[in-house]
GUDOGU-888595 format. One record per atom (N, C-alpha, C): residue in three letters; x, y negated, z. Coordinates in Angstrom, 3 decimals, m for minus. Each point is the difference from the previous one (the first is absolute). Layout:
N
[node 'Ala'; [X; Y; Z]]
...
END
This chain:
86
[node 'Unk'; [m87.803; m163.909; 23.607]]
[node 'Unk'; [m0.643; 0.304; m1.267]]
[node 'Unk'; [m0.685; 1.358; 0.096]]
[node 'Unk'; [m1.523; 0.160; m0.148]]
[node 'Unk'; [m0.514; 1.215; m0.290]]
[node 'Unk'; [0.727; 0.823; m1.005]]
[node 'Unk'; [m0.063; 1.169; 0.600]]
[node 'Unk'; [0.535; 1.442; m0.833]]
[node 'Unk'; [1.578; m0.372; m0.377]]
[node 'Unk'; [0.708; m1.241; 1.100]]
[node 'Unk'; [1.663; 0.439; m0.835]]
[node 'Unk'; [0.638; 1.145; 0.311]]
[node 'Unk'; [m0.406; 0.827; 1.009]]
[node 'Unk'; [1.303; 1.022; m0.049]]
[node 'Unk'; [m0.760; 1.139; m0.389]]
[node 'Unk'; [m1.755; m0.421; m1.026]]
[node 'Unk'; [m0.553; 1.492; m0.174]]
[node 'Unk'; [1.248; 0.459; m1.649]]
[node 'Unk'; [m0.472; 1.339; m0.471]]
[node 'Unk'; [0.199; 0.546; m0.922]]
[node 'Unk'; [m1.082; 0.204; m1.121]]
[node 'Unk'; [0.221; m0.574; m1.120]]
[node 'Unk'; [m0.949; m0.186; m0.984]]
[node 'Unk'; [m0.131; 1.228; m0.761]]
[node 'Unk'; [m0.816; 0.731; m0.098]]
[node 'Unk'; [0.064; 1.811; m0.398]]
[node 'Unk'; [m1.517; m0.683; m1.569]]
[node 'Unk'; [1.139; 0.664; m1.489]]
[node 'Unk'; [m1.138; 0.225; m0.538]]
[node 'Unk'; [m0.118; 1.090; m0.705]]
[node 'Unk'; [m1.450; 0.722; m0.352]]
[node 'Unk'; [m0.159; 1.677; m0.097]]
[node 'Unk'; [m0.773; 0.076; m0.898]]
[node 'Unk'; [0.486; 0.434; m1.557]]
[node 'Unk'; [m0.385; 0.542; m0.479]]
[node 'Unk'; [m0.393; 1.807; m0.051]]
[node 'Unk'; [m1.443; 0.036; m0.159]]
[node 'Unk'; [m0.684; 1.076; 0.200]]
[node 'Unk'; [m0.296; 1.221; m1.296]]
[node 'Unk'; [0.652; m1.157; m0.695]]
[node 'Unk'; [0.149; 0.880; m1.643]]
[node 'Unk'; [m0.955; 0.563; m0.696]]
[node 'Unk'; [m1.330; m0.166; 0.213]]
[node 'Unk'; [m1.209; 0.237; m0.466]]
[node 'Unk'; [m0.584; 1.023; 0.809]]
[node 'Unk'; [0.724; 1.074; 0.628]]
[node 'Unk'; [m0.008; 1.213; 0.329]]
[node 'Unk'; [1.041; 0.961; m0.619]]
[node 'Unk'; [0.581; m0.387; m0.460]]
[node 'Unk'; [1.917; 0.646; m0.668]]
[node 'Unk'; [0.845; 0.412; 1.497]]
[node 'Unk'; [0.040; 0.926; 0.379]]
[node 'Unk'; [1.091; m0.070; 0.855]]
[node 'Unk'; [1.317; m0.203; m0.209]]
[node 'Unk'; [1.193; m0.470; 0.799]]
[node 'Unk'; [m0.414; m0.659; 1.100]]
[node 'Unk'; [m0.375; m1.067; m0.105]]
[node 'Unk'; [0.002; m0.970; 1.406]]
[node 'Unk'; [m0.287; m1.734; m0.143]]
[node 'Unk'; [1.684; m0.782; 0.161]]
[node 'Unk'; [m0.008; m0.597; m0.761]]
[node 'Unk'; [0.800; m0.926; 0.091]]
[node 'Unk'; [m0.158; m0.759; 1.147]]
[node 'Unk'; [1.485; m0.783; 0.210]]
[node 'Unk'; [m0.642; m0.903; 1.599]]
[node 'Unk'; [1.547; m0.821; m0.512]]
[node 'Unk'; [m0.172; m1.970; 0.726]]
[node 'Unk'; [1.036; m0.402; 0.412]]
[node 'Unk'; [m0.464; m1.028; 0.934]]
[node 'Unk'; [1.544; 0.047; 0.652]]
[node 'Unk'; [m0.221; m1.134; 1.389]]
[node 'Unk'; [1.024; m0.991; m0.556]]
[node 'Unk'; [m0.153; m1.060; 0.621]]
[node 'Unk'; [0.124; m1.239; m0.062]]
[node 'Unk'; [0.716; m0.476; 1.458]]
[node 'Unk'; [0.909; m1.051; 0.527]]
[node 'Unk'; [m0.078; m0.507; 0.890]]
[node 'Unk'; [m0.029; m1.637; m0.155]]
[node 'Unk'; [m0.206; m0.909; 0.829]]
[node 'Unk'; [m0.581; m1.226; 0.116]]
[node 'Unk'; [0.954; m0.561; m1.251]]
[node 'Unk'; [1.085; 0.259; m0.007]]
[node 'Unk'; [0.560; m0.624; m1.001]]
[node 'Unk'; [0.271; 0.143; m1.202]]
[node 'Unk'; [m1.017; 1.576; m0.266]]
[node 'Unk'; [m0.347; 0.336; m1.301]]
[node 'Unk'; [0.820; 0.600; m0.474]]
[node 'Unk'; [1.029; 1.168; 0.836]]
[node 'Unk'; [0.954; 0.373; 0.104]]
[node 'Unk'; [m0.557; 1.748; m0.246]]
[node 'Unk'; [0.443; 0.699; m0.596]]
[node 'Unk'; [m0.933; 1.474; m0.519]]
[node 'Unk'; [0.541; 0.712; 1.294]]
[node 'Unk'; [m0.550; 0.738; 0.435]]
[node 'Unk'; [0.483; 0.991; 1.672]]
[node 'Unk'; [m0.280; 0.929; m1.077]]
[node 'Unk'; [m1.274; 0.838; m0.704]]
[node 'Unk'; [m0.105; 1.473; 0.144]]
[node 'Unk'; [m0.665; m0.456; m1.493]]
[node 'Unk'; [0.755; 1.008; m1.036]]
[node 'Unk'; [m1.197; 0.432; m1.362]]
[node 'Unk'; [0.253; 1.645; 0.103]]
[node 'Unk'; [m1.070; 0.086; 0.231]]
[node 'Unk'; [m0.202; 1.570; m0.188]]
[node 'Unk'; [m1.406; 0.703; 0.002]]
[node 'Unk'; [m0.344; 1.583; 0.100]]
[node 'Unk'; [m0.903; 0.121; m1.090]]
[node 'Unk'; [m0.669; 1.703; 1.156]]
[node 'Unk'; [m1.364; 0.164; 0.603]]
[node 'Unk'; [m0.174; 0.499; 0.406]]
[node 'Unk'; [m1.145; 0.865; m0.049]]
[node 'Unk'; [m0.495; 0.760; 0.665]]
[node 'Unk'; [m1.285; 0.342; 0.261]]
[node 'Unk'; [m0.794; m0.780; 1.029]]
[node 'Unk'; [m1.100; 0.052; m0.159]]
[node 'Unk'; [m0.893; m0.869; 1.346]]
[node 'Unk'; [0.651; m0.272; 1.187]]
[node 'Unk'; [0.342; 1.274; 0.763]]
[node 'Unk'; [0.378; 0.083; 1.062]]
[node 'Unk'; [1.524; m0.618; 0.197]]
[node 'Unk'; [1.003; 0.103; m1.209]]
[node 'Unk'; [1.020; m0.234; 0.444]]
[node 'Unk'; [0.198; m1.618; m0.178]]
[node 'Unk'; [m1.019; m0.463; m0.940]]
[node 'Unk'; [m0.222; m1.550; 0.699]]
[node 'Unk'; [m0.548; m0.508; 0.770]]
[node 'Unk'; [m1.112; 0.480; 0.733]]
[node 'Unk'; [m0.474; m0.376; 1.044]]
[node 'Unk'; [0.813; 0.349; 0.648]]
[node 'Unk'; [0.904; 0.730; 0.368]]
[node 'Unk'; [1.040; m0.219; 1.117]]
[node 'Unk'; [0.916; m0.727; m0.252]]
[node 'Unk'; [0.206; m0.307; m1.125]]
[node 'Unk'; [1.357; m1.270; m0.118]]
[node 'Unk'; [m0.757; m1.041; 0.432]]
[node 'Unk'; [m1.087; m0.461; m0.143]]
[node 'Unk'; [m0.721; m0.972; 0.245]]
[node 'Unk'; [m0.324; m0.115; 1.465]]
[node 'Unk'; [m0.286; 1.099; 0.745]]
[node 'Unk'; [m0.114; 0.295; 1.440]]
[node 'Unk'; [1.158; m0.198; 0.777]]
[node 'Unk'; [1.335; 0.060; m0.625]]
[node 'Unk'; [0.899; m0.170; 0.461]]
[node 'Unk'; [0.722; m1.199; 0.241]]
[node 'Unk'; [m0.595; m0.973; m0.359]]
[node 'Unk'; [0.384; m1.964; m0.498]]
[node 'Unk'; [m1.213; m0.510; 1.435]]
[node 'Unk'; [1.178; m0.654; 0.725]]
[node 'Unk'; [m1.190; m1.003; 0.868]]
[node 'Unk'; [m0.661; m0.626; m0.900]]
[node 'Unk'; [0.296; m0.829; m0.760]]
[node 'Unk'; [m1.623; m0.860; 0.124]]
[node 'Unk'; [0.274; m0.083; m2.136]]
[node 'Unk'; [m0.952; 0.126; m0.638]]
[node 'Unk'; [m0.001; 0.270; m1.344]]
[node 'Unk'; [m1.256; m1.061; m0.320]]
[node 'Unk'; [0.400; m0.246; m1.130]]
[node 'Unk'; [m1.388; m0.420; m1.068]]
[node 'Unk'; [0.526; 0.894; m1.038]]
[node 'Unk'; [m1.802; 0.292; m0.160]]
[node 'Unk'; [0.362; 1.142; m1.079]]
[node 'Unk'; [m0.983; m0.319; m1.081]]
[node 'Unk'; [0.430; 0.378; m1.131]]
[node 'Unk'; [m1.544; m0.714; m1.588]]
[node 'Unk'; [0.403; 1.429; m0.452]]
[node 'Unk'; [m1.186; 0.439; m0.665]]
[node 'Unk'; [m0.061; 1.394; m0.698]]
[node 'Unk'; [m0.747; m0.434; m1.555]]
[node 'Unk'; [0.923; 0.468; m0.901]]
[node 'Unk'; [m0.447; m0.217; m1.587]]
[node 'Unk'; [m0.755; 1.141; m0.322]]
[node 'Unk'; [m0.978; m0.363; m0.429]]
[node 'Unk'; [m0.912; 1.032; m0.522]]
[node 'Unk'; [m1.379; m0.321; m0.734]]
[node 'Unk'; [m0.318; 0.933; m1.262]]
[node 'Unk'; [m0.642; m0.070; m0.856]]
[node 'Unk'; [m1.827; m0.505; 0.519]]
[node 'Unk'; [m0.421; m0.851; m0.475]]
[node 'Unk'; [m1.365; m0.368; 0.279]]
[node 'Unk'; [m1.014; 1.342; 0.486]]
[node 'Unk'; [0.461; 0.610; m0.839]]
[node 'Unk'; [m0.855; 1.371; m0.432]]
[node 'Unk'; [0.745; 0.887; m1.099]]
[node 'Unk'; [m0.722; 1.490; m0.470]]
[node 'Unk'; [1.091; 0.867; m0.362]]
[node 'Unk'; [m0.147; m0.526; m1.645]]
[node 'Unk'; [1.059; 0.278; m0.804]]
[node 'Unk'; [m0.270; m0.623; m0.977]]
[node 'Unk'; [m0.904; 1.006; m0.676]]
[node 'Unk'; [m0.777; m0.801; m1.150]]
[node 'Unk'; [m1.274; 0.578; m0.852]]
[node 'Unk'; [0.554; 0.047; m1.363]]
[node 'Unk'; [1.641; m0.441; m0.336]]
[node 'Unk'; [0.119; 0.485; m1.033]]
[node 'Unk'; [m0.751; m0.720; m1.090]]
[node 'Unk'; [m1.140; m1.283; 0.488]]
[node 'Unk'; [m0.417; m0.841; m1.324]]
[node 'Unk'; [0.797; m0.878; m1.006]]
[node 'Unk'; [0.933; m0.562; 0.635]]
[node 'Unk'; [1.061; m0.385; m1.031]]
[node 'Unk'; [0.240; 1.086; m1.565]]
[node 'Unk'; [m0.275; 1.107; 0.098]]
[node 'Unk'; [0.311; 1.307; m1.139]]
[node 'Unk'; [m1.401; m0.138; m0.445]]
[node 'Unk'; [m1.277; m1.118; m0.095]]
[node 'Unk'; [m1.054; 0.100; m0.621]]
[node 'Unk'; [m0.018; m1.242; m0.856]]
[node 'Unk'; [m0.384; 0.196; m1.101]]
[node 'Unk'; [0.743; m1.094; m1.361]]
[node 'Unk'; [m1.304; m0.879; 0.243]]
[node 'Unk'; [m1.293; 0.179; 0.347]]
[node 'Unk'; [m0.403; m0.653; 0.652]]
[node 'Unk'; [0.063; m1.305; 1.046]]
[node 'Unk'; [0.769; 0.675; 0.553]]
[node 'Unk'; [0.399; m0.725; 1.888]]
[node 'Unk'; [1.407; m1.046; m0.682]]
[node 'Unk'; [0.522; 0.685; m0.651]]
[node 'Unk'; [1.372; m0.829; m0.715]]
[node 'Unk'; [m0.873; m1.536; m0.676]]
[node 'Unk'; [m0.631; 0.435; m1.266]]
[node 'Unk'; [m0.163; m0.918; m0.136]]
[node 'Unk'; [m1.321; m0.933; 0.551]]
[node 'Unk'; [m0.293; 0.371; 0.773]]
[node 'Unk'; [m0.546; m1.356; 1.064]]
[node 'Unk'; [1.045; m1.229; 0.709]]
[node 'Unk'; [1.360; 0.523; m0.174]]
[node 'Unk'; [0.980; m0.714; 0.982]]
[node 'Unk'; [0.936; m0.558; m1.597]]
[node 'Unk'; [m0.662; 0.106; m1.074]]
[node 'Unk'; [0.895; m0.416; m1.553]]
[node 'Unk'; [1.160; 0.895; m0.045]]
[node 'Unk'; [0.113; 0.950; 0.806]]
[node 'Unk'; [1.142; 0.882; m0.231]]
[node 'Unk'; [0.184; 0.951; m1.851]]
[node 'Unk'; [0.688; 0.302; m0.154]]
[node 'Unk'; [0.599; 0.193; m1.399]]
[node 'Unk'; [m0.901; 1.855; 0.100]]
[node 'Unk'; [m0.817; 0.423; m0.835]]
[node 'Unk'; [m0.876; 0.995; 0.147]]
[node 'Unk'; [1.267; 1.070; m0.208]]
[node 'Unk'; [0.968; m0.031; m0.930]]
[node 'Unk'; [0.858; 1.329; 0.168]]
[node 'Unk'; [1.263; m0.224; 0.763]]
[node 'Unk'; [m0.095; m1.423; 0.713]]
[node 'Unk'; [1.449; m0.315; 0.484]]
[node 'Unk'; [0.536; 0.725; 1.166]]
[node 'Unk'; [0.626; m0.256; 0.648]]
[node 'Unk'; [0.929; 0.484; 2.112]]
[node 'Unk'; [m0.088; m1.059; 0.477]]
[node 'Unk'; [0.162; m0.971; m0.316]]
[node 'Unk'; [m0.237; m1.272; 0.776]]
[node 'Unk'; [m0.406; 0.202; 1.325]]
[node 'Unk'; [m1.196; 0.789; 0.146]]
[node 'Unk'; [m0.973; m0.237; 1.124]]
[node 'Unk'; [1.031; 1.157; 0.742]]
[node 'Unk'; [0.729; 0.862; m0.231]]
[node 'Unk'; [m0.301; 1.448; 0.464]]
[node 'Unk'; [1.647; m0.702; 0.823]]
END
């Protein structure tokens, strides 16, 4: 089976919040590592795993904050003074 004895690493980048979050996975979906670093100290946890698949969560783009335009709300029928959206 491709990738059974890799380690499944996923990394949140937090928008730019330091640090990044990170967890691994093994084939059986079994948690090895949750923990929480700077760049470097996950790329070396990650450097340190023979063989990894790795997915990184992260924002399309930086947010613009249009959701807070009563405008932009109600194009989507959102409630003009509601949280709903937020």
């Amino acid at each position: 089976m491709l990738f059974a004895d890799a380690v499944y690493v996923g990394i949140d980048p937090t928008a730019g919040v330091r640090p990044m979050y990170y967890a691994a996975l093994d084939a059986d979906l079994r948690l090895l590592a949750l923990d929480k670093g700077n760049m470097e100290a996950v790329l070396a946890f990650i450097g340190g795993l023979e063989a990894a698949v790795v997915g990184i969560d992260a924002p399309q783009s930086p947010n613009k904050g249009l959701m807070r335009q009563m405008e932009v709300r109600r194009l989507f029928n959102l409630r003009p003074r509601g949280q709903t959206w937020g």
